[in-house]
VEXKOL-483366 format. One record per residue (C-alpha): x, y, z. Coordinates in steps of 0.1 Angstrom, whole numbers, padded with zeros to 4 digits, always signed. Layout:
N
XYZ/...
This chain:
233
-0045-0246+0133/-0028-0240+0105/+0006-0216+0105/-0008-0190+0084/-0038-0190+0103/-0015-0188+0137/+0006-0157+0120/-0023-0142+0109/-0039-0138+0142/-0008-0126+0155/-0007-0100+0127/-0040-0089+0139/-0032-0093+0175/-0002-0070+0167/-0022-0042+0151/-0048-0046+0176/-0022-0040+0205/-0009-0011+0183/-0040+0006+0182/-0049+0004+0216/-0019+0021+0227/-0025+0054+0206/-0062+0053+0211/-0072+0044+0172/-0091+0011+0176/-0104+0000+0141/-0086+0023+0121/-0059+0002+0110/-0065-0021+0079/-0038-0047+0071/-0026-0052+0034/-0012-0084+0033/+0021-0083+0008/+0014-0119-0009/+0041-0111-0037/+0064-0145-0044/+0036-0165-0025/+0011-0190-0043/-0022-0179-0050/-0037-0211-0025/-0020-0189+0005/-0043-0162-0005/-0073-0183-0007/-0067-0197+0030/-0065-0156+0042/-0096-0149+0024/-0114-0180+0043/-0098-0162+0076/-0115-0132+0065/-0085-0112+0046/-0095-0088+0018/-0070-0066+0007/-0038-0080-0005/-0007-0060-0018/+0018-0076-0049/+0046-0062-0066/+0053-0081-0095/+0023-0076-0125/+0025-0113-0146/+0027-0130-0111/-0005-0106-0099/-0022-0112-0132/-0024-0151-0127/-0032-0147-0088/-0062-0125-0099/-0069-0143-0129/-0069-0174-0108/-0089-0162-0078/-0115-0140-0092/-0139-0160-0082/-0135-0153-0045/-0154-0126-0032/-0147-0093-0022/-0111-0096-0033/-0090-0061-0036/-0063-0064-0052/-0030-0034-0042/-0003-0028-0066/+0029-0015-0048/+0058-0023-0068/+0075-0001-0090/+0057+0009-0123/+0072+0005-0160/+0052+0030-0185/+0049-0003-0203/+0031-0017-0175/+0004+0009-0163/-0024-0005-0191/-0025-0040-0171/-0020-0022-0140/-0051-0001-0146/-0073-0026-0156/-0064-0051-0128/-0060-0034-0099/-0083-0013-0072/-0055+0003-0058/-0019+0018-0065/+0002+0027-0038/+0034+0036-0059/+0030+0063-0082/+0057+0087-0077/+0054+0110-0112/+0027+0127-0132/+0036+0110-0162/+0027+0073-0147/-0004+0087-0131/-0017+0103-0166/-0010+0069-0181/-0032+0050-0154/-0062+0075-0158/-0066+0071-0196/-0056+0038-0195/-0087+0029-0168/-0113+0010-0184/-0144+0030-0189/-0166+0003-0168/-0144+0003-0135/-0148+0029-0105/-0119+0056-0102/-0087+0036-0092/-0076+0044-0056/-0039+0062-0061/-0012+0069-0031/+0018+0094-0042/+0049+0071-0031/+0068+0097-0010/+0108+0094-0004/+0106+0105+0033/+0143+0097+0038/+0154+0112+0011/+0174+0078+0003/+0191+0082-0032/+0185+0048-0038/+0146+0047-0026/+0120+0053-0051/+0092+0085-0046/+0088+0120-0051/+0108+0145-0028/+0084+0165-0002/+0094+0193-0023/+0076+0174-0053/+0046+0170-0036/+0023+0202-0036/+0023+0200-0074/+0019+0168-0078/-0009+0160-0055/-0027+0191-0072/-0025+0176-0103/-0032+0141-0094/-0067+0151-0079/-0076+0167-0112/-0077+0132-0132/-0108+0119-0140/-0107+0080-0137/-0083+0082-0103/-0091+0088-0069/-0064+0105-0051/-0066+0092-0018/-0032+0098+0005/+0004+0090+0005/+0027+0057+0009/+0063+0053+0020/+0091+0030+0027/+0114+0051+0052/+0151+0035+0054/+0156+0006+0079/+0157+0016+0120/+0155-0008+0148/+0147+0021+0177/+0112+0021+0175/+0115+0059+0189/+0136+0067+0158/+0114+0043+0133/+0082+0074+0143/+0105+0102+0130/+0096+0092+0096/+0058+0080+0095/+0051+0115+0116/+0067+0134+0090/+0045+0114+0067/+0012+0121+0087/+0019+0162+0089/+0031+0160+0053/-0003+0146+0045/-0022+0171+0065/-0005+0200+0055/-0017+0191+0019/-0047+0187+0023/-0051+0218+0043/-0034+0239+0020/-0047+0225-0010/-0084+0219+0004/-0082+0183-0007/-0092+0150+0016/-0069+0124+0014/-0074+0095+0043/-0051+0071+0038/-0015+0066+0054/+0000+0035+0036/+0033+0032+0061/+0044+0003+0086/+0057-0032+0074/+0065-0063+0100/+0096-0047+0114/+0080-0010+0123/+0044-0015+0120/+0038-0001+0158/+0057+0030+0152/+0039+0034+0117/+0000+0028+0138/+0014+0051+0166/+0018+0082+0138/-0014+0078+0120/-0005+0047+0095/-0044+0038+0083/-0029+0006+0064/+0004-0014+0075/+0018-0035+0044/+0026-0070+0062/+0046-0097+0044/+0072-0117+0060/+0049-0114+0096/+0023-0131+0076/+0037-0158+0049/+0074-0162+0060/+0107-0150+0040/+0096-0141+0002/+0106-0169-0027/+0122-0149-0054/+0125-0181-0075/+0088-0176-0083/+0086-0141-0093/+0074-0132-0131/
């Protein structure tokens, strides 16, 4: 057995305990964060059965997918920041965003989506902290923004993502993705839309995140070991 393949059943094994303890069994998927790592670490996962995988860094993501396209099945997750320079590759390489936080970025990704590809998959990144030095949109932000979000043609507005600040009580790390999970129901009560998707939980918190509702846990370090910057493009 191979380490990847030994950290990627205790990933699973991980979510799988998670789940069982706040009754959601199979509702959890795992994005694996494969940013800094080679593109032959993503083509083991996918033999292990590993679809969705999560990268911050575009040039780096554009040889990875440029490289693998070949493989099957492959979705690809971009959940870095986004540079308005950046949101024409972004749109035409990617199935999913995660990290939209203004209108203005998620106007550029709908015209910018090729014609030929299904709507691209878009979660509002939400500041649930309130950390001055965190990316996302303030809850305050939201109503407006998820309103006009679900009006654009070529995206599919489908729930919210967020990196709360750093806790090691795992009673205190749930404050955050709960406030998350109401903040996402509340919108699409009031605003009659049906967002499904909680992108929240990374290897440090990912049992508080499944506890309050996360449906996808972004898992890096758990999975390929400490990230090599040295790499990044």
């Amino acid at each position: 057995m191979t380490l990847l393949k030994s950290q990627f059943d205790q990933v699973f094994e991980r979510i799988h305990e998670a789940e069982q303890a706040s009754g959601r069994e199979g509702q959890v998927k795992l994005l694996a964060v494969s940013k800094t790592k080679p593109a032959s670490m993503i083509s083991e996962l996918w033999q292990l059965g590993q679809r969705d995988f999560g990268e911050n860094y575009l040039q780096e993501a554009a040889d990875k997918i440029t490289e693998l396209k070949k493989l099957d099945g492959l979705v690809w997750h971009f959940i870095g920041p986004i540079q308005s320079n950046k949101t024409r590759d972004i749109a035409s390489h990617f199935q999913w965003v995660h990290s939209v936080e203004r209108f203005k970025i998620a106007k550029r990704l709908n015209d910018q989506r090729p014609d030929d590809l299904p709507p691209l998959n878009i979660c509002i990144q939400a500041n649930i902290s309130n950390e001055e030095s965190k990316s996302g949109a303030n809850l305050k932000e939201l109503p407006e923004l998820v309103v006009a979000i679900s009006q654009l043609p070529k995206l599919k507005l489908r729930g919210l993502m967020a990196i709360p600040a750093p806790e090691s009580d795992p009673e205190k790390q749930r404050a955050p993705f709960k406030k998350l999970a109401d903040t996402l129901e509340s919108l699409n009560r009031e605003h009659h839309l049906d967002m499904d998707t909680l992108s929240m939980g990374m290897t440090g918190d990912l049992e508080a995140a499944v506890a309050e509702g996360a449906t996808m846990v972004r898992i890096g370090t758990a999975l390929f070991g400490a990230r090599d910057y040295s790499s990044r493009k």
